[in-house]
LUMKOL-693773 format. One record per residue (C-alpha): residue in three letters; x, y, z. Coordinates in steps of 0.2 Angstrom, whole numbers. Layout:
BEGIN
  type   east  north     up
   Ala      X      Y      Z
...
// end
This chain:
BEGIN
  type   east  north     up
   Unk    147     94    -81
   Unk    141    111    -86
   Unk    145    108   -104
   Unk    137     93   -102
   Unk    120     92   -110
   Unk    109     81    -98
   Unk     94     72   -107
   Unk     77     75   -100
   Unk     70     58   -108
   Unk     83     48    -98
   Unk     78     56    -82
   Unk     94     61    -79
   Unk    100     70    -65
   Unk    115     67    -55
   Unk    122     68    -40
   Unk    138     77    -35
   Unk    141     79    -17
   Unk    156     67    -12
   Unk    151     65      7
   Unk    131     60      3
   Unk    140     46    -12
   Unk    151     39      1
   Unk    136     36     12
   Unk    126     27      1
   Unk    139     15     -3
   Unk    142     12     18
   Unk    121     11     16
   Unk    124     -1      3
   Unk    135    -11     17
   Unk    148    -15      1
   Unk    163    -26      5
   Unk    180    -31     -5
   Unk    171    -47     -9
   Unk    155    -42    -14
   Unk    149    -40    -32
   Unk    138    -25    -38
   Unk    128    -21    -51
   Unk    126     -3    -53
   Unk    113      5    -64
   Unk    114     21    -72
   Unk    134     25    -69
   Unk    130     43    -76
   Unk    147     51    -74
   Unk    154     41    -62
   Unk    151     51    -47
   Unk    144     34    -38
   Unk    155     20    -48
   Unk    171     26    -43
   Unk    167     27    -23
   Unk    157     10    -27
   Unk    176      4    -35
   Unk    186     10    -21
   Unk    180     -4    -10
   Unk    189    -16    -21
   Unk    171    -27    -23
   Unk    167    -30    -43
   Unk    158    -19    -49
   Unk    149    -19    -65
   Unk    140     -2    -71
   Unk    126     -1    -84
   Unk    123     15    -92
   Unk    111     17   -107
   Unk    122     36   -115
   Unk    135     32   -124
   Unk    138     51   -124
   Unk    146     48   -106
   Unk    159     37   -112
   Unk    172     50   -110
   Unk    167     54    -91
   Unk    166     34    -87
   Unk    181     26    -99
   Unk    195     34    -87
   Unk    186     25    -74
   Unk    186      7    -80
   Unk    205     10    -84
   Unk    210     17    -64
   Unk    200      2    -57
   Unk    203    -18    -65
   Unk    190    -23    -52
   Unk    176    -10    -61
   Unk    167    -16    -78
   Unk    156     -2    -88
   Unk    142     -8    -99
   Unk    134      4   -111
   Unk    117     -4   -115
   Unk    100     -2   -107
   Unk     99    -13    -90
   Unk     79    -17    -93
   Unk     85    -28   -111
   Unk    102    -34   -104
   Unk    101    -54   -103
   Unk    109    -52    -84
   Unk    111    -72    -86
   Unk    128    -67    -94
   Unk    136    -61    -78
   Unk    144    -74    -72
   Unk    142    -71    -51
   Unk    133    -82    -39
   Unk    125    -66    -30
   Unk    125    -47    -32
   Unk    120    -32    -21
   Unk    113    -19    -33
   Unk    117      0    -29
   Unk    108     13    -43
   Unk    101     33    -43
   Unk     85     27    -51
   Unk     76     38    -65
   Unk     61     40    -59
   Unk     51     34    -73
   Unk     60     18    -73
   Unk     61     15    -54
   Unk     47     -1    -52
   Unk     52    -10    -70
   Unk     71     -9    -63
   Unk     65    -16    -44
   Unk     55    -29    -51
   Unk     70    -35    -64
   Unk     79    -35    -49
   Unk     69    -45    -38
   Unk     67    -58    -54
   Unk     83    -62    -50
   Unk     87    -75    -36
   Unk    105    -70    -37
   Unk    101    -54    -28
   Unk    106    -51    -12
   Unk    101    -33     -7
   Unk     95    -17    -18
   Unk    101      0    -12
   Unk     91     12    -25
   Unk     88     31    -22
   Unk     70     35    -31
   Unk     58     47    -29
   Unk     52     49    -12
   Unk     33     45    -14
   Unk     39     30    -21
   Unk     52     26     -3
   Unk     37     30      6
   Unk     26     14     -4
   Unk     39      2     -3
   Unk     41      1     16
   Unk     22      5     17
   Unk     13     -7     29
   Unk     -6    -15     28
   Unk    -19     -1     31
   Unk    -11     15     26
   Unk    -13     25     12
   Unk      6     23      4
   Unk      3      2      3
   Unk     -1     -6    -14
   Unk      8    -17    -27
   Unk     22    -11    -24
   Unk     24    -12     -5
   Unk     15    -30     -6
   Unk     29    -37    -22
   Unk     44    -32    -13
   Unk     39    -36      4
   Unk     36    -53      1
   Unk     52    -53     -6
   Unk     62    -43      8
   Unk     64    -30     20
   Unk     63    -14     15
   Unk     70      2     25
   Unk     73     20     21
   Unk     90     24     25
   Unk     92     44     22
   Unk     83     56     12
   Unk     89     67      1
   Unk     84     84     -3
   Unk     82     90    -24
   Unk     95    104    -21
   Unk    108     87    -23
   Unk    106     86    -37
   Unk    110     94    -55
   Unk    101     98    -63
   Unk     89     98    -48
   Unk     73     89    -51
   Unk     55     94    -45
   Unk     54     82    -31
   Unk     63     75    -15
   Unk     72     59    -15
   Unk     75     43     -4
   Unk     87     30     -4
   Unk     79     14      2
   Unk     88     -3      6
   Unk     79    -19      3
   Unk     88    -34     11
   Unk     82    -51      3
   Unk     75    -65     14
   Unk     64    -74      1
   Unk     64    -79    -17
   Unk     53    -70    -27
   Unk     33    -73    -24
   Unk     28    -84    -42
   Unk     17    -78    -53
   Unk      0    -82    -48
   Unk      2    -73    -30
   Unk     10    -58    -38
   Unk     -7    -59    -51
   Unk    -16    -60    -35
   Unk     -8    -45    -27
   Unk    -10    -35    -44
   Unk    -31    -40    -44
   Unk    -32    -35    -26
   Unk    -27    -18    -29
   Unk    -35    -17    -48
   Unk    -48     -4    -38
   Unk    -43      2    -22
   Unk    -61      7    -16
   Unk    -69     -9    -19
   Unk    -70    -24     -8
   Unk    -57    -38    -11
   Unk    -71    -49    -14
   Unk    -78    -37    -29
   Unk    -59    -36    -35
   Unk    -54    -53    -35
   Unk    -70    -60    -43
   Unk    -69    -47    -57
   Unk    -52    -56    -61
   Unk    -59    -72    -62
   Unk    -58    -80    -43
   Unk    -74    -88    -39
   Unk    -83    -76    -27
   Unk    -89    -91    -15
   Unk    -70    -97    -12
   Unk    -65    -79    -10
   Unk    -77    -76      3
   Unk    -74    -94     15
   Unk    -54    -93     10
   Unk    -57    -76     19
   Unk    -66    -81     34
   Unk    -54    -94     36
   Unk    -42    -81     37
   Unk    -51    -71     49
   Unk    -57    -58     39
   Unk    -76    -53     32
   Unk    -81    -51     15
   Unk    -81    -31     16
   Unk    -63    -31     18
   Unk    -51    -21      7
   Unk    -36    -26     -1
   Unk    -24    -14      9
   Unk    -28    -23     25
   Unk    -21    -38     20
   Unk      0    -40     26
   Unk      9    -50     13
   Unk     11    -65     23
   Unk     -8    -64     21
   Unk     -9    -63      3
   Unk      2    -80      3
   Unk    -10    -89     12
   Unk    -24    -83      1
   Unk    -17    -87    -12
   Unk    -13   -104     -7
   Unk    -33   -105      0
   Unk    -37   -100    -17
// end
């Protein structure tokens, strides 16, 4: 690793003690007859505890430079697939699988685009993703506090989300600036459609106005807003955060 040059625009930073990777993949709850998408294999340090489980497994990593760290790998295990292409592009309709959990070490700048790829997908049956912790503490934010917003509202109404461990910066090399998660998020529900996710995303759009104020800026007639509120038992001063997402469903099918 150390003559390794890591790339600062890929975010990467990897993870190398053997006890903490074994554990995610028993976070993970991977089984022999599951199928896993990993993304970002990095060297391997993940795909080959992820392999020894005897599930498919199927790595994306985006640097080719790691080839030589990964292409051992691929020839140990028959059941493990490496592809070297960016995840975000990758026509996933090409895997042939009827579900998938999907495990990755997230770079942080990538971390909601790759949950909300994921979470397109009605194949997927869980995501067990390490990302920054901030971001752990949005995703299993509830209505009311501070931490809850898009990102809490889009996956919840998916799944369940739940912070398995966390994981301090000395883990990792070379070791970032902040503390890390690793969050599970068990799939109950197909994906909320657009026009509730367009919803969510207008309710939040500015976090100290009234939902009323937000919603009509986007185009909701304000009248509708306010009686689909009332209906819901809640007055025209509240703010988006108060809403669970199984209130935002129902407004959006008042509205």
């Amino acid at each position: 690793m150390d003559s390794f040059k890591h790339s600062h625009s890929l975010g990467q930073n990897f993870l190398t003690d053997k006890n903490l990777l074994e554990a995610i993949v028993k976070d993970a709850g991977i089984t022999r007859n599951d199928t896993v998408i990993e993304i970002g294999a990095g060297m391997g340090a993940l795909t080959e505890p992820l392999a020894k489980t005897g599930a498919r497994v199927i790595s994306f990593e985006i640097d080719s430079r790691l080839k030589p760290f990964l292409s051992p790998l691929s020839s140990k295990y028959p059941n493990l697939e490496i592809i070297f292409s960016d995840f975000l592009k990758y026509d996933l309709k090409e895997i042939d699988v009827t579900s998938f959990r999907a495990v990755a070490n997230l770079p942080y700048y990538i971390t909601t685009p790759v949950l909300f790829r994921l979470l397109d997908d009605d194949r997927l049956s869980s995501a067990t993703v390490m990302v920054q912790e901030e971001v752990a503490d949005r995703i299993v934010a509830k209505a009311g506090g501070k931490d809850y917003g898009i990102l809490s509202v889009s996956i919840q109404l998916s799944g369940s989300p739940k912070i398995m461990r966390k994981v301090g910066r000395a883990m990792f090399s070379p070791q970032p600036n902040v503390d890390s998660a690793i969050v599970r998020v068990d799939i109950e529900r197909k994906r909320a459609d657009e026009k509730l996710l367009s919803l969510v995303r207008a309710a939040f759009s500015m976090r100290r106005k009234t939902l009323v104020n937000c919603l009509s800026k986007s185009g909701y007639e304000k009248t509708k807003i306010i009686n689909s509120l009332s209906e819901l038992g809640f007055d025209q001063s509240v703010r988006g955060e108060k809403l669970t997402p199984e209130d935002f469903k129902k407004l959006s099918a008042l509205l």
